[in-house]
C-alpha positions as CSV (number, residue, x, y, z in Angstrom):
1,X,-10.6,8.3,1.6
2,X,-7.6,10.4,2.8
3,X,-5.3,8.7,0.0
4,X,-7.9,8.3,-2.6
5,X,-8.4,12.7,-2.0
6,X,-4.2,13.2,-2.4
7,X,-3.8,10.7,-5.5
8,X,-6.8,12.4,-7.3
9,X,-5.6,15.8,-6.3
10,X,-1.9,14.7,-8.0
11,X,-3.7,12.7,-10.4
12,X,-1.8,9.7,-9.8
13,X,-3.8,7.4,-12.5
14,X,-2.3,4.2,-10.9
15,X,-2.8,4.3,-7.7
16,X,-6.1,5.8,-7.9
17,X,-7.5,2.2,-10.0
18,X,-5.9,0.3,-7.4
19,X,-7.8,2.2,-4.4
20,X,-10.7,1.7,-6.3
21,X,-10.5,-1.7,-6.8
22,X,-9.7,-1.7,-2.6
23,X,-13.0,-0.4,-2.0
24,X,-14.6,-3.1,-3.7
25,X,-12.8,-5.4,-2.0
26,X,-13.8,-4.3,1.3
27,X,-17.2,-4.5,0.1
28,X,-16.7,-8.2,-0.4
29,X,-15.0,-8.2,3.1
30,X,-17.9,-6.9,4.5
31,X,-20.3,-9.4,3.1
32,X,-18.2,-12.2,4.5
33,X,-18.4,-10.2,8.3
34,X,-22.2,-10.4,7.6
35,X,-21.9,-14.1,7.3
36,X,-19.8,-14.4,10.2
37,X,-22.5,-12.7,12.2
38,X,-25.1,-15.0,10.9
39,X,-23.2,-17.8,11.8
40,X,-22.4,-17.1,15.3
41,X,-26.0,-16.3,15.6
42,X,-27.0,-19.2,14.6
43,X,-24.4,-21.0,17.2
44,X,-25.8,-19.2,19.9
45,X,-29.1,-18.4,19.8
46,X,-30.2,-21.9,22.0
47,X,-28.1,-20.4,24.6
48,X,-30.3,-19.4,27.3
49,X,-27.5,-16.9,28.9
50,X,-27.1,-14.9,25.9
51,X,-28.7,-12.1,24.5
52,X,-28.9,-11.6,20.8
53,X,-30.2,-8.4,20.6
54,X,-26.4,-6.5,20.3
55,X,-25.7,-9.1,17.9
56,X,-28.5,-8.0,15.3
57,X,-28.4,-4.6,15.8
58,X,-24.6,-4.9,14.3
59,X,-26.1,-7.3,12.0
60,X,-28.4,-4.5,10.5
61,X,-26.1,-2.0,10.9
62,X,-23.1,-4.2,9.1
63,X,-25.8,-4.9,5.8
64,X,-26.3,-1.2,6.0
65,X,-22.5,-0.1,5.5
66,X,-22.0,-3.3,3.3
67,X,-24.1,-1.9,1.0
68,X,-23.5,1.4,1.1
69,X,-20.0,0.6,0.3
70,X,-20.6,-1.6,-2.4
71,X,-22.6,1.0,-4.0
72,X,-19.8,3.7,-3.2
73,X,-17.2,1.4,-4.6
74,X,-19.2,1.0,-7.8
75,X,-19.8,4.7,-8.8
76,X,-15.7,5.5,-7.5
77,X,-14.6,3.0,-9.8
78,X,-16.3,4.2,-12.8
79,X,-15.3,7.7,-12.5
80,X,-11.8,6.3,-11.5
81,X,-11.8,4.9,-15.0
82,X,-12.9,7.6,-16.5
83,X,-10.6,10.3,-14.9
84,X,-7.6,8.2,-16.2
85,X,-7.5,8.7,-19.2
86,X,-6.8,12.8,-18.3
87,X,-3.9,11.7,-15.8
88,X,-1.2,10.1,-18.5
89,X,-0.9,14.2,-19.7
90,X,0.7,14.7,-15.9
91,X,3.4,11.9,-16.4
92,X,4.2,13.4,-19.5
93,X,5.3,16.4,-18.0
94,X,7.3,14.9,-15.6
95,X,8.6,12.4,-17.1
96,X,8.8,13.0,-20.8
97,X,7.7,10.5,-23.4
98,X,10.0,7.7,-22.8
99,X,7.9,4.8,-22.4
100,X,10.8,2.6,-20.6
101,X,10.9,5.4,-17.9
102,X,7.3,5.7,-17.7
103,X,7.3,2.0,-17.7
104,X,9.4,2.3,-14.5
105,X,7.6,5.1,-13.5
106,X,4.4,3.0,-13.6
107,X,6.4,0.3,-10.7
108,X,7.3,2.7,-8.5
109,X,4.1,4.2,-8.2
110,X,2.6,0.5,-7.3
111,X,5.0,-0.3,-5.0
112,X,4.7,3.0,-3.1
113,X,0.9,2.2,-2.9
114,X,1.4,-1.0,-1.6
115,X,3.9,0.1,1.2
116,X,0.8,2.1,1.9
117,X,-1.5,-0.4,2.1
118,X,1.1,-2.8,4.1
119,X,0.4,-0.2,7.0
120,X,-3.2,-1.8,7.3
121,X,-2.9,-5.5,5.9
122,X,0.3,-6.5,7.4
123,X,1.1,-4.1,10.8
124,X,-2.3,-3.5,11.9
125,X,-3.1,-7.0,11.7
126,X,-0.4,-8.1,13.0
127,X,-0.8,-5.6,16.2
128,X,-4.6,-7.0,16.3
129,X,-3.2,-10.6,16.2
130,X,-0.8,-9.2,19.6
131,X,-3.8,-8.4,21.2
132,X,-6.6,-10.5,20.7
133,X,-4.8,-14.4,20.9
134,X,-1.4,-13.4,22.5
135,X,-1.8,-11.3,25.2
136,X,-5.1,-11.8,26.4
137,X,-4.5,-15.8,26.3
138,X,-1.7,-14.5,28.7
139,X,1.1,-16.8,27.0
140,X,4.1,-16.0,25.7
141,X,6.0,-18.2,24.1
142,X,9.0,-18.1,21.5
143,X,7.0,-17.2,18.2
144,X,4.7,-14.6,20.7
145,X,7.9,-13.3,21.4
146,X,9.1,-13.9,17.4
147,X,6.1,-11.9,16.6
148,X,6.1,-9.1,18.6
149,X,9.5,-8.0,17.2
150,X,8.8,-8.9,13.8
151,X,5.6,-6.4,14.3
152,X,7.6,-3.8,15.8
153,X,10.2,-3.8,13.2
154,X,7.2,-4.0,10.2
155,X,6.7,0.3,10.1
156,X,10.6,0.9,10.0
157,X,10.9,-1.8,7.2
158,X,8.2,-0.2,5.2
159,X,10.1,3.1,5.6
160,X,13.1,1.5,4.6
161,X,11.7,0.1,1.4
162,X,10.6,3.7,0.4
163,X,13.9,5.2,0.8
164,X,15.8,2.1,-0.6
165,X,13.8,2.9,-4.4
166,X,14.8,6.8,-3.7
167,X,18.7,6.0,-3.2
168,X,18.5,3.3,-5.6
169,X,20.1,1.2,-2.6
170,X,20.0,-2.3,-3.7
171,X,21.6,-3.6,-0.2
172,X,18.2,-1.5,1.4
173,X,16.0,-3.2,-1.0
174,X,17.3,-6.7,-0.6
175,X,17.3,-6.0,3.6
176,X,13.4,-4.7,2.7
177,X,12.6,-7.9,0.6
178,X,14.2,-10.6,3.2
179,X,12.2,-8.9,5.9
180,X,8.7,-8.9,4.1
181,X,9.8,-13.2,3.6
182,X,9.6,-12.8,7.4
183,X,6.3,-11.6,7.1
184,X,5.2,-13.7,5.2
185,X,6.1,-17.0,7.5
186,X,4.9,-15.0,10.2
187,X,1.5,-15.0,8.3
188,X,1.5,-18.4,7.4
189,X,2.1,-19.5,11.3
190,X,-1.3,-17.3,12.4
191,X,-3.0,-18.9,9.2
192,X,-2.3,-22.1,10.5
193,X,-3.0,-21.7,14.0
194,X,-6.3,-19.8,13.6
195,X,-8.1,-22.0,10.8
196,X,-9.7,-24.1,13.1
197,X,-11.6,-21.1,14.8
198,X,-13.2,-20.8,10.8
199,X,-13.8,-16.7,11.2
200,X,-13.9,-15.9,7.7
201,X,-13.2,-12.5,7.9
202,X,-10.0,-12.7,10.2
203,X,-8.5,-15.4,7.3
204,X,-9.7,-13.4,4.6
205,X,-7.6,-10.1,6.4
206,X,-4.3,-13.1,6.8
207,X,-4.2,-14.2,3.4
208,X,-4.5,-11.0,1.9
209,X,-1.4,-9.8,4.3
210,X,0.5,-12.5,2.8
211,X,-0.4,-11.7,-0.9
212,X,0.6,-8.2,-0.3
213,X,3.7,-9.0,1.1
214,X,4.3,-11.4,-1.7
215,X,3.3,-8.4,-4.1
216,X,5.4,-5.8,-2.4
217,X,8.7,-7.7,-2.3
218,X,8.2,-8.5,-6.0
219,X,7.4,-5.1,-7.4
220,X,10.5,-4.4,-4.8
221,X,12.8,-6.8,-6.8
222,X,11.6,-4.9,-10.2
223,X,11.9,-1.4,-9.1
224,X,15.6,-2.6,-8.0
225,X,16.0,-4.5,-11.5
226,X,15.1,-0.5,-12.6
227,X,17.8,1.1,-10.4
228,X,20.6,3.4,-12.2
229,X,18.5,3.6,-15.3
230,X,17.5,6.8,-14.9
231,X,14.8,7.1,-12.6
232,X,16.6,8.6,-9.9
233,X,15.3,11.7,-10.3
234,X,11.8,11.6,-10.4
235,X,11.7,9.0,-7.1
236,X,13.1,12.1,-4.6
237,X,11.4,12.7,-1.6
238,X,11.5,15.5,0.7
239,X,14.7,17.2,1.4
240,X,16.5,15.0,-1.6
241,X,13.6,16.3,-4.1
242,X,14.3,19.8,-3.0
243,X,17.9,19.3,-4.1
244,X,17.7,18.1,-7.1
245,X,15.0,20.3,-8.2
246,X,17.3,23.3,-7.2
247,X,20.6,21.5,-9.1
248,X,18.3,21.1,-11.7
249,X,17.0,25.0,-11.7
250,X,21.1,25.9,-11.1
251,X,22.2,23.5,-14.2
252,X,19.4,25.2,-16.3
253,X,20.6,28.6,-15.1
254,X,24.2,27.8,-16.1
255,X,23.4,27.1,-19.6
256,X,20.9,29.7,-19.9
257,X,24.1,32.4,-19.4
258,X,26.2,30.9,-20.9
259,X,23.7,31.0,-24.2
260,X,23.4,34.8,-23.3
261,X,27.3,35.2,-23.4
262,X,27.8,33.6,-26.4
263,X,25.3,35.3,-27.9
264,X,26.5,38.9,-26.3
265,X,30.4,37.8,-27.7
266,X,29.6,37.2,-31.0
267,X,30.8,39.6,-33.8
268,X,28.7,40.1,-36.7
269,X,31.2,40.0,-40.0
């Protein structure tokens, strides 16, 4: 909700379709965590030591929010498409009317919203993969150990990749895009050693890590196809935005005064 707010209040047209099309998405997500819950009911409800009482209560409360996504994620992506088509006037500004740089443009902004979105498929799945088969099964061996550091290092890699498009760095891109291969055999590894529990939900959340990884290093390898073609300066962040928007102001400045002393110097014959 918190990025979907920003990119309508910057009216970032890309990024706001693809946040919409998240949420429907996790609707589906949340239809196939309702199917895991029937399921396991259905395993356990001939056990005579359980109780199955917490289990529907999260059953009913699981339809509940299911739906009332799906029916959020409906209305959002129709006014998503309609808001769109005011956004493209923003670019223009910014940008100007080249459609190769808006083309660019157009990249970046996707792979800056999947760098976003890595936070939750890749790092926080990862840290939930840590907790609930490594470190309560209690053993540690070389790929928990592989893992761990590939999960600590997954934040300062997404980092990296976000400063490697706004240096135009290509050795920071291809150090981002060899890391997010990592990733992605660290992905396939869990995949394969947690099919045989079938919980749909927790594959669903691995294979979408590993197509957004796929996705990121890809729109990674365009965006650094795009470097030093003038871009540069509409990728800045922070301190390096602030500069170039003040060289920018001084460079307009310049020629500004030096209009006004030809103009003050010239003799009328």
């Amino acid at each position: 909700m918190l990025f979907l707010f920003i990119k309508t209040i910057q009216q970032n047209a890309a990024e706001v379709c693809v946040l919409a099309i998240l949420y429907v998405l996790c609707a589906i997500l949340g239809g196939l965590q309702i199917m895991d819950s029937q399921r396991w009911m259905a395993v356990l409800k001939y056990a005579t030591t359980i109780s199955l009482t917490p289990l529907r209560t999260a059953l009913t409360v699981e339809i509940v929010l299911t739906v009332l996504l799906g029916l959020f994620s409906l209305s959002f992506g129709f006014m998503s498409y309609k808001m769109t088509g005011e956004f493209g006037w923003m670019i223009y500004k910014k940008i100007g009317a080249d459609q190769a740089v808006k083309q660019m443009y157009t990249v970046f902004q996707y792979f800056v919203l999947c760098l976003k979105i890595d936070i939750f498929v890749e790092f926080l799945v990862s840290v939930f993969y840590l907790i609930q088969f490594v470190i309560k099964s209690g053993e540690m061996d070389w790929h928990s150990w592989v893992f761990l550091v590939v999960t600590v290092l997954m934040l300062p890699n997404l980092y990296l990749g976000r400063l490697a498009v706004s240096r135009e760095s290509r050795m920071q891109m291809i150090l981002f895009i060899f890391f997010q291969g990592v990733v992605i055999f660290e992905f396939v590894l869990v995949l394969t050693q947690t099919l045989s529990d079938s919980w749909y939900i927790w594959i669903c959340f691995v294979i979408l890590g590993i197509l957004f990884a796929v996705v990121t290093s890809i729109l990674g390898a365009i965006c650094m196809h795009n470097f030093e073609r003038g871009l540069h300066a509409y990728v800045q962040r922070g301190a390096d935005k602030k500069k170039n928007a003040h060289m920018g102001n001084s460079q307009d400045q310049f020629q500004m005064n030096k209009q006004d002393s030809n103009v003050s110097w010239h003799i009328d014959e």
